[in-house]
C-alpha positions in Angstrom: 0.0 0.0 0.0 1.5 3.4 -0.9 3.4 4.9 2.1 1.2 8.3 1.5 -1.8 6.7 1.3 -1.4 4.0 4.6 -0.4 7.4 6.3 -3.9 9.4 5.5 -5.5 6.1 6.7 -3.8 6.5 10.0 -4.5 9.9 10.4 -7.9 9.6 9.7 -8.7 6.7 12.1 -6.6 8.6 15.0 -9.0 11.5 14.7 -12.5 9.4 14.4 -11.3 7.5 17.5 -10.4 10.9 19.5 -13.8 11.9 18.2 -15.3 8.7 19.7 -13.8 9.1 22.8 -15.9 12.2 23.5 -18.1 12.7 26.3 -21.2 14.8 25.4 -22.3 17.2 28.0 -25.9 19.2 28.6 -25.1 22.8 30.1 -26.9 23.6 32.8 -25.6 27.0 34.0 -23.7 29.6 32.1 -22.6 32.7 34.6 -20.7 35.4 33.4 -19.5 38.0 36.3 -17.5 41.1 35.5 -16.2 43.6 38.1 -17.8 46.8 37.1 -14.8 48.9 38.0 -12.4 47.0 35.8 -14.7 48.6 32.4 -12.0 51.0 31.0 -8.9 48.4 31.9 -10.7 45.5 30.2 -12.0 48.0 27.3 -15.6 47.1 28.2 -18.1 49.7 27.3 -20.4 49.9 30.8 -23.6 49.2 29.4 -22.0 45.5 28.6 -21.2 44.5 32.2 -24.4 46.5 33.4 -26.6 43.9 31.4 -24.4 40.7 32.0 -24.6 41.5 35.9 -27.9 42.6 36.3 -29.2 40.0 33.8 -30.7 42.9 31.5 -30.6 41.8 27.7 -29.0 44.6 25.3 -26.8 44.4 22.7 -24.0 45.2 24.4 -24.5 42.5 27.3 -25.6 39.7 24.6 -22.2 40.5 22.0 -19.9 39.5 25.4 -22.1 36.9 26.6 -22.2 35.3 23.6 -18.7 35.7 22.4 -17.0 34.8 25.9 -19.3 31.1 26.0 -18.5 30.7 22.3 -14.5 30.8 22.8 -14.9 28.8 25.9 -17.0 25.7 24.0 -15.0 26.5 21.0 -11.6 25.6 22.3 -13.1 22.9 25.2 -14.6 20.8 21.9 -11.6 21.4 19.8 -8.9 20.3 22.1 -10.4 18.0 24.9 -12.3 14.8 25.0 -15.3 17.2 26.5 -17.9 18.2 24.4 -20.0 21.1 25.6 -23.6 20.6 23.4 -25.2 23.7 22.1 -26.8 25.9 24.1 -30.3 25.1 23.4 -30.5 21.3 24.3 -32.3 21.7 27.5 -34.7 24.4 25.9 -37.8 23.4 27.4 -36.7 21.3 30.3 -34.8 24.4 32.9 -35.5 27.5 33.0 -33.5 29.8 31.1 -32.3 33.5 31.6 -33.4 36.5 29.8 -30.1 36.6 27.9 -30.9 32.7 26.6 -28.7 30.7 28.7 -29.7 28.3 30.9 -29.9 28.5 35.3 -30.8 25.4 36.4 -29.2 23.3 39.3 -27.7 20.1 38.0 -29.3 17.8 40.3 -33.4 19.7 39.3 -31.8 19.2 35.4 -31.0 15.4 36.2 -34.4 14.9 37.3 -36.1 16.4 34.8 -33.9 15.4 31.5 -33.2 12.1 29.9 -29.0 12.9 29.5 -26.6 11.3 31.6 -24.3 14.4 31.9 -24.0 18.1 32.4 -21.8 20.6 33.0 -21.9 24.5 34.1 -19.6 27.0 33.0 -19.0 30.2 35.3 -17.0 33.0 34.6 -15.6 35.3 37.3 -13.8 38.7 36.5 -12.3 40.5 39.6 -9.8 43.2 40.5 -7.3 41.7 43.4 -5.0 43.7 45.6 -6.3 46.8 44.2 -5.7 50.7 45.4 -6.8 54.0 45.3 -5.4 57.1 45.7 -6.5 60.7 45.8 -4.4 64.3 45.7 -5.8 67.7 45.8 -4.1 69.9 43.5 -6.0 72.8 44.2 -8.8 74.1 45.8 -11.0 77.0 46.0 -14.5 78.2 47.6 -16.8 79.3 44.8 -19.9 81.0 46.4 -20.8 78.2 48.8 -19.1 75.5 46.7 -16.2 73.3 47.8 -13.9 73.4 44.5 -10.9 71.2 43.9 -8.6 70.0 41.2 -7.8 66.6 41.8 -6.0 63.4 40.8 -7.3 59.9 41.5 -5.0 56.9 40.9 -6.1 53.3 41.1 -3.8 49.9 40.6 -5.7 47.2 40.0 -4.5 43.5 39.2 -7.5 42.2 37.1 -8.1 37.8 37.9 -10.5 35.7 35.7 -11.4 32.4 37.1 -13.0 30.1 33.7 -14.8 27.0 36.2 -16.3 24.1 34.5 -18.4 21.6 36.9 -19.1 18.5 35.3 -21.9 16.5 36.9 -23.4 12.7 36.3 -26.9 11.4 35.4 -28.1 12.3 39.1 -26.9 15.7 39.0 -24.1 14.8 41.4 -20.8 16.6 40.7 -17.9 14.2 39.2 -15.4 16.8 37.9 -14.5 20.3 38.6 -11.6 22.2 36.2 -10.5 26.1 37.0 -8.5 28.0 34.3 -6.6 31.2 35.6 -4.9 34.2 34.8 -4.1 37.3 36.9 -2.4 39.9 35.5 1.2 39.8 36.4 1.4 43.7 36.7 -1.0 46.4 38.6 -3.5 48.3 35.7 -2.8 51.7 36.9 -5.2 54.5 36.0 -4.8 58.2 36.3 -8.2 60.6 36.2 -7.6 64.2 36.6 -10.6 66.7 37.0 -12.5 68.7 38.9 -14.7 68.0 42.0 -17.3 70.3 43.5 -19.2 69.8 46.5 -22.3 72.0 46.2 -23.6 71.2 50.3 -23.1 67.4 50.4 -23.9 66.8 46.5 -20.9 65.6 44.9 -19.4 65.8 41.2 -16.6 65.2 39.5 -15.9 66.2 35.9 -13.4 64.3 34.2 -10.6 66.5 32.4 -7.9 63.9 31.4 -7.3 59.7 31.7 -4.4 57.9 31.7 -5.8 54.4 31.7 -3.5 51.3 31.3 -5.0 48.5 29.6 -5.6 44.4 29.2 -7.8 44.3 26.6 -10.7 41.3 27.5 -10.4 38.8 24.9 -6.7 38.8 25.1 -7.1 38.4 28.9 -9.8 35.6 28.7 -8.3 33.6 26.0 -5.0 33.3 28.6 -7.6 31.6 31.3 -9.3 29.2 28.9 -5.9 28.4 27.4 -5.2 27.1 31.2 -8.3 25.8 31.5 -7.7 23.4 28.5 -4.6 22.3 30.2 -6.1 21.3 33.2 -9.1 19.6 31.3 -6.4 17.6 29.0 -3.5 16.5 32.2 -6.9 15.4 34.4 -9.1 13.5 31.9 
């Protein structure tokens, strides 16, 4: 048989039998939790976290709820022997959030479905070991209101935590996998503006940002890229 040809053979069978040795898995829960104040470090527009968070459906809140459960099942199918099933298998049998995901408990979805196993996927977002500063630059009294130039700083060292609970026929949990990345150095921000105090009401009016960055996607993909390696070394 032609070397070539024996080879493509090979190939092929190695990647039916990978495919085989798949375990298919109903979700249950899909969680996605972002730290409000992280916004202009992740490059987040507020409205997005607003809706995940408060489980108000806009565009905004569905493009990153979407897109962030879509790389996760993406790269969990592609490279592991789990297989996350679309999103809609238990339509009908849990209940399911006003951004389309379902919010069951695995052990109500065991009793109430026919598959023998499920999994949940949360996402956590969070700063750690954060700080803020504040220095007045200035400050005058303007006809009964307080009047200050000021500079707040903040460091913050962003964590995402990418969990994956795997549970049996019974609902009882079998497996649990955590990806993880923290960011190695503090996001520090700079606002400079004005605050007033007019009698206890405060403003501030925002003249100039210095805001360092970790874009989200770049930040998430490190966490699921961990997460696939603790799926793969801990079948």
């Amino acid at each position: 048989m032609n070397r070539m040809l024996l080879l493509f053979l090979l190939t092929g069978l190695s990647a039916v039998a990978q495919e085989n040795n798949k375990t298919s898995y109903a979700l249950h829960r899909y969680m996605l939790m972002i730290d409000a104040a992280l916004h202009e470090n992740l490059q987040l527009v507020p409205a997005a976290i607003r809706g995940i968070n408060m489980q108000t459906k806009n565009p905004e809140a569905t493009l990153l709820m979407d897109s962030t459960f879509n790389i996760i099942r993406q790269r969990i199918n592609d490279e592991t022997d789990v297989e996350i099933l679309p999103v809609n298998t238990l339509e009908g049998i849990v209940q399911y959030s006003k951004m389309g995901y379902p919010i069951a408990g695995a052990k109500k979805t065991a009793k109430a479905s026919d598959r023998k196993h499920f999994i949940e996927v949360n996402v956590e977002v969070q700063p750690h070991g954060s700080s803020t500063g504040t220095s007045t630059l200035a400050k005058e009294d303007l006809g009964g209101a307080e009047v200050s130039a000021q500079s707040v700083r903040t460091n913050h060292y962003p964590v995402i935590k990418v969990n994956l609970k795997l549970s049996d026929e019974n609902g009882k949990k079998v497996k649990t996998y955590q990806g993880v990345y923290k960011s190695k150095e503090g996001l520090r921000s700079e606002v400079e503006g004005i605050h007033a105090d007019f009698g206890g009401l405060s403003v501030f009016f925002d003249i100039n940002s210095d805001i360092a960055v970790l874009p989200y996607y770049e930040f998430l993909f490190y966490a699921v890229s961990d997460l696939v390696y603790q799926v793969k070394a801990n079948p």
